[in-house]
N, C-alpha and C positions, 0 to 999 in steps of 0.2 A: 450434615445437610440433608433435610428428607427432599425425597424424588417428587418430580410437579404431581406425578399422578395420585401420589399418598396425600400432598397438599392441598387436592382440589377436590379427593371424597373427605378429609376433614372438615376443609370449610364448608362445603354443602352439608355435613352432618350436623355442623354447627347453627348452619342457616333453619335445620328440620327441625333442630333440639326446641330451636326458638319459638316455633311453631310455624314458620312460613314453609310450605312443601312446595317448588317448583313441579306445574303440571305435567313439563317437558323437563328433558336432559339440558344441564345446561354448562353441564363439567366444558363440552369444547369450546362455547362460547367463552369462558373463564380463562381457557388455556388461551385463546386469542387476546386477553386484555383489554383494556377498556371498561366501561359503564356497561353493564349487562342488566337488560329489565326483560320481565319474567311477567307470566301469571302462575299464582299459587295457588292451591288450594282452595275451593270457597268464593273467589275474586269471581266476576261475571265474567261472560264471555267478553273479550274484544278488551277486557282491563287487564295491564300491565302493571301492576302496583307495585310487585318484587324489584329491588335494586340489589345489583351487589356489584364490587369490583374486588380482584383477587390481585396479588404484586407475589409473582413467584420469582422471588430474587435470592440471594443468600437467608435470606429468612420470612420466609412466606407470612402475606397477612393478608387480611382483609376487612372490608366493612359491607354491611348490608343493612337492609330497611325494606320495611311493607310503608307504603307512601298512604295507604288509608287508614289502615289501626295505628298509625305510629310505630309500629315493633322496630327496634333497632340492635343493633348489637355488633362488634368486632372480633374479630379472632388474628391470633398469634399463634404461628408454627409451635416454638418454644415456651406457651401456656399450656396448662394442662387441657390436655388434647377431650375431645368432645367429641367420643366415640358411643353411639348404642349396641346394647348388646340386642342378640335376637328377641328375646324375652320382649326387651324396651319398645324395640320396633312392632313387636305383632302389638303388644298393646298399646302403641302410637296408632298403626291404622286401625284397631277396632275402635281405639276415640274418634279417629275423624271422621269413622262410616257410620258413627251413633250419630256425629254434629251432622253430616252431610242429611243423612236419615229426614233429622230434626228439621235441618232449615228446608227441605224439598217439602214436608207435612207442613209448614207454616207457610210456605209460598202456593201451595198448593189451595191449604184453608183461604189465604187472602183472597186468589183468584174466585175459589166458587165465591166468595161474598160479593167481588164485582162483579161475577156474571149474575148474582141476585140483582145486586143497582141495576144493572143493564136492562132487564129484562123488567122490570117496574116501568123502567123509562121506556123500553121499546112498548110495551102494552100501551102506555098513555099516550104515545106520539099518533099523530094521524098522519094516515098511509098520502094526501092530496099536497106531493111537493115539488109537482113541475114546475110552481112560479116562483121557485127560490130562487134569490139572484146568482146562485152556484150555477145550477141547471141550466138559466135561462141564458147564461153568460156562453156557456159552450155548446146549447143547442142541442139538449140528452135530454129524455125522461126517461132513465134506465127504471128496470123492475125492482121491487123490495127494499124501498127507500120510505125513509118517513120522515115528519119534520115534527121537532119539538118548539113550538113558538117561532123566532127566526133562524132555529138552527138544524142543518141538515142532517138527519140520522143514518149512517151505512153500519148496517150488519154485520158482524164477523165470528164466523162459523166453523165449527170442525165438520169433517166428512159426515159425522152423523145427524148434520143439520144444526147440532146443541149452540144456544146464542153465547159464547163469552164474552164480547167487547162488543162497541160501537165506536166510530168514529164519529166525530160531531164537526161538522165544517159550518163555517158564521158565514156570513153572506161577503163579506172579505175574503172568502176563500181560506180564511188560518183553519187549522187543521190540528185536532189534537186527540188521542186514544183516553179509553177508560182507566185513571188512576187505578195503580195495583192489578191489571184484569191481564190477562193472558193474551200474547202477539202470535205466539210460532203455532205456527200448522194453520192458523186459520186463514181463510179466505171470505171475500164479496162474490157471490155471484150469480150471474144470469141463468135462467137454468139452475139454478140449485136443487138439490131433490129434496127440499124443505117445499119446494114450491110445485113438489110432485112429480120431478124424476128419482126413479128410483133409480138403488142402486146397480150395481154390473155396469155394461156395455151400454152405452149412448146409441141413440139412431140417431144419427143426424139428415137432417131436411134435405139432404144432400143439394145444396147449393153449392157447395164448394168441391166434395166429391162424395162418395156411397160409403166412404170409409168413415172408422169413430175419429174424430178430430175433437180435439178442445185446448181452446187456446188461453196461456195463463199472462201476465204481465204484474205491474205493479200496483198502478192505481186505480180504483175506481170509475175515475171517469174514462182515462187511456182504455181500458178492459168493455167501460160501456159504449166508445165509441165502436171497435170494433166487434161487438155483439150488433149493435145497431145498422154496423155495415154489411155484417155477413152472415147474421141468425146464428152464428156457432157458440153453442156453450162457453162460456169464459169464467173464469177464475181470478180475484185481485186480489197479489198476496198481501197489499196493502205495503210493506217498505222492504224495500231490496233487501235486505238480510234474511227474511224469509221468503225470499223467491226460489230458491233451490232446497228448502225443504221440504214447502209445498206442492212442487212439484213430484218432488220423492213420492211423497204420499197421494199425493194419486195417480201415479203411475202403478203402487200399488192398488191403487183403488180399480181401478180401471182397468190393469194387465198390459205386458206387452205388446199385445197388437192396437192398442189406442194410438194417435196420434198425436201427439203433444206440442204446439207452436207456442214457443216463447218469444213473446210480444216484448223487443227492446224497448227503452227511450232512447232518447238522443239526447245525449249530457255533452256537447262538442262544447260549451264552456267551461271545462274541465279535461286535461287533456289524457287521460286516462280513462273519459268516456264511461263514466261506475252504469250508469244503465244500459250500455249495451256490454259491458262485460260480464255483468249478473247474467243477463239473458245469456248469453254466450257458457259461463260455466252450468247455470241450470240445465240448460239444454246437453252440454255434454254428461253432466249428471244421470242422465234419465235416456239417454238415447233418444231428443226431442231435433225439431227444428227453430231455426231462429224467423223470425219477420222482422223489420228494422221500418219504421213508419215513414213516407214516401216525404218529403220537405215539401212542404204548403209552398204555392210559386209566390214569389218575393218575400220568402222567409229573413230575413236580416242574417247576415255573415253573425256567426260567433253566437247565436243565439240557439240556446237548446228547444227543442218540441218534441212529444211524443204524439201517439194517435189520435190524443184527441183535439190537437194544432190542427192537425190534416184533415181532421172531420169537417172542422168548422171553414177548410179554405172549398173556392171551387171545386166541385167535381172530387170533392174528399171521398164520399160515397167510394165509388169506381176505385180514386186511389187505394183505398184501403182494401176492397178484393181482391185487387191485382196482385197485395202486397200480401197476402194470406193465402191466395190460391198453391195448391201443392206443386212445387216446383218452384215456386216463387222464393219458397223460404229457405236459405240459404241452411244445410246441414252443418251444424253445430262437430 
């Protein structure tokens, strides 16, 4: 009878032979039983495509599958065992750091060709698009906007200003990024030093205080209403999965004595709240503070709003300082 612990590096030797390499350890999960999913190797972030389940009983088995390539396969205790020697194993990861190599060079190549389309289409767009019905629906004519025909153009930028994507918003409001062009790190923003601040330390207009402050959130317009409310430099990471690494990055950018306000939403139709939790772990990330946008009066029970709900209600102005003034915002 072999021991569970021999039977659970076989079968994961088996699952690597196959070519699926779990990114994590996943022996205890296996030892717990059950359907066990995985990301492997290669898989994007946030995909689980690895399956396996293990049955350590008098004679250990199992089955696994990659749910995107198809890859499948079973093992049996009492099959010849499916063991790599070292040899096999170094030249298993020097294959998969040649492939990984390869697919970062091809995703990399795509990216610059969409920031080529981008930058075609940002040249041609004219910069005159306050009357879009985006804009005009929430009451913003944020900076560095442009419109291509009836469609609203937002910017999206690395710390060094360089354009890689645009967001295109229809006058419906739908919302969709440049096919193949690059999301993480970049930002929208006011105040961008594409638009002549440079880089270091911020002076801020001290409205809010004498200190460097710059407040980041997620979208757009959320980010332009509170620029609009408080003059402070802002940042839109553009969709909550990059909200806590572009904060990362300019916290380096900027050093730790900046100040950093991460601008929640309010997702209370979801009870999990995913935009103020973002803002909540960005903020602990970075050694930042949170602001949570003040509820516009007679907001509807159950309904979410972020800052720019609050802009457009009475007296949003005012709310929104109150809610960005230092001390207001709740430490992370």
């Amino acid at each position: 009878m072999i021991a569970s612990h021999e039977a659970i590096g076989a079968f994961v030797d088996a699952i690597e032979a196959a070519g699926m390499r779990p990114l994590n350890p996943i022996g205890p999960k296996l030892a717990a039983g059950g359907l066990v999913r995985f990301r492997c190797e290669g898989d994007r972030a946030g995909r689980l495509n690895g399956r396996a389940v293990l049955h350590l009983d008098k004679r250990p088995a199992g089955w696994f599958r990659h749910m995107a390539s198809g890859v499948e396969g079973t093992w049996r205790a009492d099959a010849p065992a499916v063991r790599l020697t070292s040899a096999e194993r170094v030249s298993r990861e020097r294959a998969r750091c040649i492939e990984t190599s390869a697919r970062a060079n091809a995703k990399l190549a795509g990216q610059e060709q969409a920031a080529s389309r981008c930058e075609t289409l940002w040249r041609g767009a004219k910069p005159d698009c306050e009357a879009h019905p985006y804009l005009a629906a929430k009451r913003l004519n944020p900076p560095g906007l442009r419109a291509h025909r009836d469609t609203l153009l937002v910017p999206m930028r690395d710390v060094q200003g360089r354009l890689w994507n645009v967001q295109r918003i229809s006058p419906d409001a739908a919302k969709r990024f440049t096919s193949g062009a690059r999301v993480d790190g970049l930002a929208w923003g006011a105040e961008w030093k594409v638009y002549g601040q440079s880089t270091g330390t911020l002076s801020m207009p001290g409205k809010l205080s004498s200190s460097t402050v710059l407040a980041i959130g997620e979208g757009m317009a959320t980010m332009a209403a509170v620029h609009a409310a408080t003059g402070l430099p802002v940042r839109a990471a553009m969709s909550l999965a990059n909200l806590a690494p572009l904060a990362r990055i300019i916290r380096t950018e900027y050093g730790p004595d900046a100040t950093l306000i991460l601008c929640a939403d309010m997702d209370v139709h979801r009870p999990d709240n995913p935009g103020l939790a973002a803002a909540n772990a960005a903020a602990r990330a970075v050694g930042g503070l949170v602001a949570r946008p003040p509820r516009p009066p007679g907001w509807p029970d159950g309904q979410s709003w972020d800052f720019a709900d609050t802009w457009a209600a009475p007296d949003g102005e005012a709310l929104i300082r109150v809610a960005l003034t230092l001390g207001h915002g709740g430490a992370a």
